[in-house]
C-alpha positions in Angstrom: -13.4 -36.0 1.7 -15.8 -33.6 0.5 -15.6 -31.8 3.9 -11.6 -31.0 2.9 -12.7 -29.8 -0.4 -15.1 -27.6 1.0 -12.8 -26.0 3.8 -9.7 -26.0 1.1 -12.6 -24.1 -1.5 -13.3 -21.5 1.2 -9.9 -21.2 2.4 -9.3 -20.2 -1.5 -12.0 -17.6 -1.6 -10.7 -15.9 1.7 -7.2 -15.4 0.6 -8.1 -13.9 -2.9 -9.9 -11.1 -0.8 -7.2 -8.4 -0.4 -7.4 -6.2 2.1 -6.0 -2.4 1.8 -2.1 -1.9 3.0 -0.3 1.2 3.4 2.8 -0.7 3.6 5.0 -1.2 0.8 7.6 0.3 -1.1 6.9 3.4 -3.7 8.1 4.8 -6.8 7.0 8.4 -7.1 5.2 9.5 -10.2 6.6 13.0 -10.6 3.5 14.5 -11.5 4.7 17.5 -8.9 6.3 20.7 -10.6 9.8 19.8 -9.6 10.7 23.1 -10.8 8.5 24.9 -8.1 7.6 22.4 -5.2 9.1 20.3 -2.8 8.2 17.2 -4.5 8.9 13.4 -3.8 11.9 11.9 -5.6 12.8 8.1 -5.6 11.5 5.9 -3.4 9.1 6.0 -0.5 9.2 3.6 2.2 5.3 3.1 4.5 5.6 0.6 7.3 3.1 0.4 9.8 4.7 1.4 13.1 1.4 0.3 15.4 -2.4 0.2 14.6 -2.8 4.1 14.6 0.8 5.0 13.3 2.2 4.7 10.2 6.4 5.2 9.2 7.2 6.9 6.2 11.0 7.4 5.1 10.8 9.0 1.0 13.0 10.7 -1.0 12.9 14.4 -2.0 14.2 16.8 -4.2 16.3 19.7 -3.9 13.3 22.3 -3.5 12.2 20.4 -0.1 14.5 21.5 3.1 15.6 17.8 3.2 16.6 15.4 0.7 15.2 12.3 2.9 11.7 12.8 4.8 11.2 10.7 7.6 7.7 11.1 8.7 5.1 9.6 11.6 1.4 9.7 10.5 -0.5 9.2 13.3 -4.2 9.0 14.3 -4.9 6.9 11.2 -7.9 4.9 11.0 -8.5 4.5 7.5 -7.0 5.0 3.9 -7.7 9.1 4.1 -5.0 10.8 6.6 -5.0 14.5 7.1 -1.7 15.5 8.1 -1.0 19.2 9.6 2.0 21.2 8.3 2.7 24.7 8.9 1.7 25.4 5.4 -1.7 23.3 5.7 -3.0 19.8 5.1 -1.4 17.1 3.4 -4.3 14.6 2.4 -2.8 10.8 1.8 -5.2 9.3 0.0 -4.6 5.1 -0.9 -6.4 3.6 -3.6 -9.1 0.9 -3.0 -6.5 -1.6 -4.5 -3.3 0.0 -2.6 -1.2 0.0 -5.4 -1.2 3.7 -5.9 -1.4 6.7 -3.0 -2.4 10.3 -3.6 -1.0 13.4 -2.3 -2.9 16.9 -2.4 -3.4 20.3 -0.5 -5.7 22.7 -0.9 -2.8 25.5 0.9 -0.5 24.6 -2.3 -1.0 25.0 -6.5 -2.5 22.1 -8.1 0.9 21.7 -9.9 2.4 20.3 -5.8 -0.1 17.9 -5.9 1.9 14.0 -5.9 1.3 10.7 -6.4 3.2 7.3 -5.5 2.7 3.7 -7.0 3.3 0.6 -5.2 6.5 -1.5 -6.0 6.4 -4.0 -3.7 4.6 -4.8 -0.7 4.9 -8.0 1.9 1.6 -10.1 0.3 2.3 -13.7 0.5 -1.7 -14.0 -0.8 -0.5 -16.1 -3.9 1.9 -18.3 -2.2 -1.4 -19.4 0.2 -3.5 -19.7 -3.0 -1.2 -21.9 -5.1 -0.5 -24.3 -1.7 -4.1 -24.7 -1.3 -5.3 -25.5 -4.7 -2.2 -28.1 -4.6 -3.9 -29.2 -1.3 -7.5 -29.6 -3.4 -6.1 -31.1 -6.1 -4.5 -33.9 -3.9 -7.4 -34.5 -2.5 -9.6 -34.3 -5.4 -6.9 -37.1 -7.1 -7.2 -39.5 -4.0 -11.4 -39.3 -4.1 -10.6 -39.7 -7.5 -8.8 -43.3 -7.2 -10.8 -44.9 -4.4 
């Protein structure tokens, strides 16, 4: 019985550890001149397409050519991405917690420089977590009786 506890314990400790995730849904910030820049508006969709590409769809305002960006990010290997435009590079930078992302270029004003926080995201971490500890406890309550 102990065994179970121990395995159910270290199941518990391996699904608290969150791993970083582009994907998810985003609200923009709007901390990008809207006046001046072709900034994000809305939402912004990241799914990951393979292991090196990731699918954005995102909103835009009336400054930016489009009003919907539908973007491929490829080559990425981490939670930096350079991304070439024919104005520059667009760094994407995702937090360590990947509830917020970061957009910046050193071709544009300061004032162009966005941000995006996560609404949503498929995590089912704390579905895991609560089955488990109900798992323990059952256990615990049985060792508990005999």
């Amino acid at each position: 019985m102990n065994l179970w506890f121990l395995l159910i314990t270290c199941f518990n400790v391996l699904v608290m550890v969150h791993s970083q995730t582009w994907s998810g849904i985003y609200r923009w910030s709007s901390s990008c001149d809207q006046s001046s820049c072709c900034c994000g508006l809305g939402r912004m969709t990241i799914r990951k397409v393979s292991s090196t590409v990731l699918g954005v769809i995102a909103g835009a305002n009336s400054n930016c050519p489009v009003p919907v960006i539908y973007e491929n990010l490829v080559n990425i290997s981490g939670y930096t991405i350079y991304q070439q435009q024919s104005f520059g590079t667009v760094v994407w930078k995702l937090s360590a917690d990947s509830k917020s992302l970061t957009l910046t270029s050193s071709s544009l004003p300061s004032t162009c420089n966005d941000g995006a926080t996560k609404n949503s995201a498929t995590n089912f971490t704390h579905l895991f977590r609560f089955m488990s500890i109900l798992v323990a406890a059952s256990l615990w309550m049985k060792l508990i009786n005999f």
